[in-house]
Each structure stands twice: as structure tokens, then as C-alpha cells.
N, C-alpha and C positions, 0 to 999 in steps of 0.2 A: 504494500500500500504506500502511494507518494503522499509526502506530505511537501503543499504546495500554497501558493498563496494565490491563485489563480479561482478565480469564484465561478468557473467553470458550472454543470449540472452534478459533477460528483465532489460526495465529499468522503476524503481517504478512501476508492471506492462504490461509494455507495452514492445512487442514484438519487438524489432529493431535492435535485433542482438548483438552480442559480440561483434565486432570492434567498432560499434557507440557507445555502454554501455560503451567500456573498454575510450573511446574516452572522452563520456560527465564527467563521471568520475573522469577522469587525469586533464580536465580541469576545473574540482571542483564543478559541476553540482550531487546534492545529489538525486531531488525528481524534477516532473514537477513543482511545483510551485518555485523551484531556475528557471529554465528556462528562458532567454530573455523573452522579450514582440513582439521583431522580431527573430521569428523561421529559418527565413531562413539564419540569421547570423549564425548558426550552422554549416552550411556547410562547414566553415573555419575548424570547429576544424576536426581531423583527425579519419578517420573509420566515421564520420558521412555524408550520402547520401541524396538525395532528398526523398528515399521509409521511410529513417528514421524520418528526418522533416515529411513528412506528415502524417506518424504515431503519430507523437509525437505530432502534429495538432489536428489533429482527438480526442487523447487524452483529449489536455487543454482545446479545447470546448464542449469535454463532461463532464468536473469535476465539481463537485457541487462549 
């Protein structure tokens, strides 16, 4: 997985779009493992949605 500052549709991977990317990004989230321990605080930061939280779920419980 890159970690990248490009607000691309993926973020480390994972498909949840440019707004939530450009979103987790600005508020300084590099890779899933920066990520909360509660995903659904996400939702505060801006461009990020429920379809992107649950993406990004989906993700950290499938990471080694």
C-alpha cells in the first residue's frame, strides 16, 4: 500500500473516492493504520461519508 499525498479516489488502496481521500488527508490521516480505533468519528471530517467509513471498515478488518 503507497502512502501518498495525492487525493486521488484511493486511499492507501482502498477505493472511497477523492472528497473522502482529499478529506482524510487534510486532516492528517496518511495510511489505515493512522486511522481512529472508532471509524465512525470520520464522519466529522469533511468529503468523508458512511459508503467511505464502511469501506475503510471493510479494509482494517481485512489487514494482516
Amino acid at each position: 500500500m503507497s502512502t501518498t499525498d495525492d487525493a486521488g479516489p484511493l486511499f492507501d488502496g482502498v477505493k472511497i473516492g477523492r472528497p473522502a481521500t482529499g478529506g482524510l488527508l487534510a486532516a492528517g490521516y496518511r495510511t489505515l493504520s493512522d486511522l481512529p480505533d472508532d471509524l465512525d468519528s470520520l464522519l466529522a471530517v469533511h468529503g468523508v461519508g458512511p459508503s467511505a467509513v464502511r469501506r475503510l471498515r471493510e479494509a482494517v478488518s481485512s489487514a494482516p
